[in-house]
Backbone as CSV, one residue per row, in Angstrom:
resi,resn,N_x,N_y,N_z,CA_x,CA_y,CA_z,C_x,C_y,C_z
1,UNK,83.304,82.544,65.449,83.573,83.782,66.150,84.006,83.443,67.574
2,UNK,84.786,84.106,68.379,85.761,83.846,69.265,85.088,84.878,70.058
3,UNK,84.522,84.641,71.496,84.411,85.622,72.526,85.476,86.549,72.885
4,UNK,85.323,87.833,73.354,86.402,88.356,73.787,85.589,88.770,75.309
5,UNK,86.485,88.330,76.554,86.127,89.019,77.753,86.783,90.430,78.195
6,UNK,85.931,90.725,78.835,86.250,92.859,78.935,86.159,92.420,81.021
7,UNK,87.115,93.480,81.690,86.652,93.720,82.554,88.069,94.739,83.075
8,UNK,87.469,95.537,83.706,88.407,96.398,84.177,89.359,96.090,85.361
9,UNK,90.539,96.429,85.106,91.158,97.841,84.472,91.737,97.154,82.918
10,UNK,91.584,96.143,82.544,91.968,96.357,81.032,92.055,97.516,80.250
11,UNK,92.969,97.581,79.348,93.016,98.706,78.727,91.784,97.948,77.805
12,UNK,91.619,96.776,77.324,90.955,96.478,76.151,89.140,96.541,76.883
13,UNK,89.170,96.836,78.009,87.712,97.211,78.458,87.283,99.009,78.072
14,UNK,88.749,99.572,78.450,88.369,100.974,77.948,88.463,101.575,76.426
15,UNK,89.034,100.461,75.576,89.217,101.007,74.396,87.640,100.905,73.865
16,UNK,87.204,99.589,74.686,85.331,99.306,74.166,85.170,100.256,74.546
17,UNK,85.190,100.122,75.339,83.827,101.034,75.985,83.455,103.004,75.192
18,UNK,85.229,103.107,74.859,85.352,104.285,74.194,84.992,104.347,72.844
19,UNK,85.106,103.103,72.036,84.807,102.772,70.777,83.334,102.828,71.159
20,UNK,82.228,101.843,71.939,81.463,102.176,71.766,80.155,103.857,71.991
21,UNK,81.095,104.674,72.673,80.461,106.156,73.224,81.236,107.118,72.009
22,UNK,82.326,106.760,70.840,82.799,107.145,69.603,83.664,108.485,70.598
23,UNK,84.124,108.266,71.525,84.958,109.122,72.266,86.159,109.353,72.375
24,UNK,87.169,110.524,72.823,88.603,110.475,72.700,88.872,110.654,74.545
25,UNK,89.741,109.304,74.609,90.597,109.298,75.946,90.464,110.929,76.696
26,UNK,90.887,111.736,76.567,91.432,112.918,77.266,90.137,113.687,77.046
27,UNK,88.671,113.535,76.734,87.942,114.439,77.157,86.441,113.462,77.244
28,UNK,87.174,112.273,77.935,86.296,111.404,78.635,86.574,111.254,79.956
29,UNK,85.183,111.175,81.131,85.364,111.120,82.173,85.317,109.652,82.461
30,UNK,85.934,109.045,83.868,85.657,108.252,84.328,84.820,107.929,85.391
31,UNK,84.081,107.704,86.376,83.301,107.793,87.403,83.331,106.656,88.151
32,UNK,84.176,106.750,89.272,83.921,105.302,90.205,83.745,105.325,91.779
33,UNK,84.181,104.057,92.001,84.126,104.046,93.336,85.249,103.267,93.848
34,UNK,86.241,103.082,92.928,87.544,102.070,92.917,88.541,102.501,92.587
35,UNK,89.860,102.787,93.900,90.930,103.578,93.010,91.789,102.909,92.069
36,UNK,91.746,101.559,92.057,92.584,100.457,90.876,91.951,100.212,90.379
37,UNK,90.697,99.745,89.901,89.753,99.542,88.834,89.263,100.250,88.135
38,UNK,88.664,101.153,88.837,88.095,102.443,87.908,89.359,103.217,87.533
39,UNK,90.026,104.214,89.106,90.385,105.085,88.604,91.725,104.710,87.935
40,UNK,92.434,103.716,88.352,94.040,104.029,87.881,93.853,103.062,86.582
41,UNK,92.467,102.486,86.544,92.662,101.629,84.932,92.318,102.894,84.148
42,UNK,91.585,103.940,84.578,90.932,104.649,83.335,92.172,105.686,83.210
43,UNK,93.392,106.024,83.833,94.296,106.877,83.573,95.082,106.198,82.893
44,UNK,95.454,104.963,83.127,96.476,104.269,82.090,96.079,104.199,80.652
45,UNK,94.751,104.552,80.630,94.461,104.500,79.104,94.060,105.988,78.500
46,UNK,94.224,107.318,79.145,94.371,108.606,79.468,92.991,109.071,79.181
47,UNK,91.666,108.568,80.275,91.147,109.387,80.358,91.134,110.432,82.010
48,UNK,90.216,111.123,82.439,90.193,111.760,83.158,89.189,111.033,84.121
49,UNK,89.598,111.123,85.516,88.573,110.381,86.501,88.417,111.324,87.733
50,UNK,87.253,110.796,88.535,86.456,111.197,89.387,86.292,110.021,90.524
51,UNK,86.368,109.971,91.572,86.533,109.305,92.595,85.282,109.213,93.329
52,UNK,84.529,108.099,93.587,83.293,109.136,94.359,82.969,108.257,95.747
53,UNK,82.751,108.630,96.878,82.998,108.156,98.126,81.593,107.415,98.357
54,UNK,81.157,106.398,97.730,80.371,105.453,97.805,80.594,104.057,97.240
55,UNK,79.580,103.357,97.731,80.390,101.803,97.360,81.363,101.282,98.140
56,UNK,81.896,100.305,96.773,83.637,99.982,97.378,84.482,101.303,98.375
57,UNK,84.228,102.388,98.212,85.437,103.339,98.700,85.374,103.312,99.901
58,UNK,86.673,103.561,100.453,87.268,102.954,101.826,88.111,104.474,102.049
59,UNK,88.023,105.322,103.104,88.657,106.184,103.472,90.175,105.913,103.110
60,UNK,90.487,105.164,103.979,92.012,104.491,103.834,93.019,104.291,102.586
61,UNK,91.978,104.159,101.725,92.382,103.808,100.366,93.405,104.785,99.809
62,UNK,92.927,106.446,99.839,93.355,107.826,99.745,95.000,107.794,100.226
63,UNK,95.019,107.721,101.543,95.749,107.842,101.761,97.361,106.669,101.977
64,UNK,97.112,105.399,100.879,97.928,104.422,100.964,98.155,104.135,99.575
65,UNK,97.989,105.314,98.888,97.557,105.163,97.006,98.245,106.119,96.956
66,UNK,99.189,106.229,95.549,100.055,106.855,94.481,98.882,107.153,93.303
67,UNK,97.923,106.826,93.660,96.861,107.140,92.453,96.045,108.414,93.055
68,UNK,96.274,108.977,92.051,95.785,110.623,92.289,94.233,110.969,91.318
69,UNK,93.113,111.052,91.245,91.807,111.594,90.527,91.958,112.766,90.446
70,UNK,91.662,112.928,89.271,91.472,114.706,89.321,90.130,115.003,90.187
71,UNK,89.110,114.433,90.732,88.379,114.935,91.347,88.355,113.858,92.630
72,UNK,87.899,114.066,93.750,87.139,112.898,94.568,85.670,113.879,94.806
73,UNK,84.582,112.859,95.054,83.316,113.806,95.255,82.595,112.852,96.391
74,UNK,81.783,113.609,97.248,81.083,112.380,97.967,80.021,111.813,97.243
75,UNK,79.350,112.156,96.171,78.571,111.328,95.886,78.269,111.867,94.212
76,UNK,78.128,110.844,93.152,77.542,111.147,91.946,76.799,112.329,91.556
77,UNK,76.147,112.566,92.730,74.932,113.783,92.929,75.835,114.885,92.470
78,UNK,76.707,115.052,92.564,77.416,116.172,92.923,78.426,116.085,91.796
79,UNK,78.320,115.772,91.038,79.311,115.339,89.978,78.672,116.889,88.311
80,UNK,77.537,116.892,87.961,77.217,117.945,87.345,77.821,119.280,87.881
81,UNK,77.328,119.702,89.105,77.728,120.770,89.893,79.340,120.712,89.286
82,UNK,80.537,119.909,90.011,81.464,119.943,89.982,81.938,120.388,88.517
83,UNK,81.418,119.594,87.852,81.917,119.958,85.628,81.773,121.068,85.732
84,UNK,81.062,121.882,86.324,80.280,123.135,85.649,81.010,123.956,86.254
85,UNK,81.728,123.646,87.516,82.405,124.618,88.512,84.319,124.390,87.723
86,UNK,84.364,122.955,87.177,86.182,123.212,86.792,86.477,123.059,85.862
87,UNK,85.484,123.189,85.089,85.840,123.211,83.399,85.218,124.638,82.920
């Protein structure tokens, strides 16, 4: 048996990760703190992402990026609230 390494933004990290939660791309969220790792790997493989201003995130980032989240939030905390308010 042959290892396979996963790490994002692979598409072959999100197809696991979706295979393992038995989920479909477009009504899976993403949740990060990285606009090329998290968020623009998890759109190339079409799910939906969330941006969240902790961690890695760098003000600057926003505004020097072609990568757009459907959400940015300041913090995870706030991430229930938000589902409940745009869906």
């Amino acid at each position: 048996m042959e290892a396979t390494i996963l790490g994002k933004p692979s598409p072959a990290y999100f197809e696991a990760a979706l295979a393992a939660l038995d989920a479909e791309p477009e009504l899976t969220w993403m949740v990060g703190d990285d606009l090329e790792a998290d968020v623009e790997g998890a759109q190339r493989f079409g799910l939906r992402t969330v941006l969240v201003r902790t961690g890695k995130f760098r003000p600057e980032q926003l505004e020097r990026t072609t990568v757009v989240p459907d959400a940015v939030l300041s913090s995870i905390a706030y991430l229930p609230e938000w589902l409940e308010r745009a869906l």
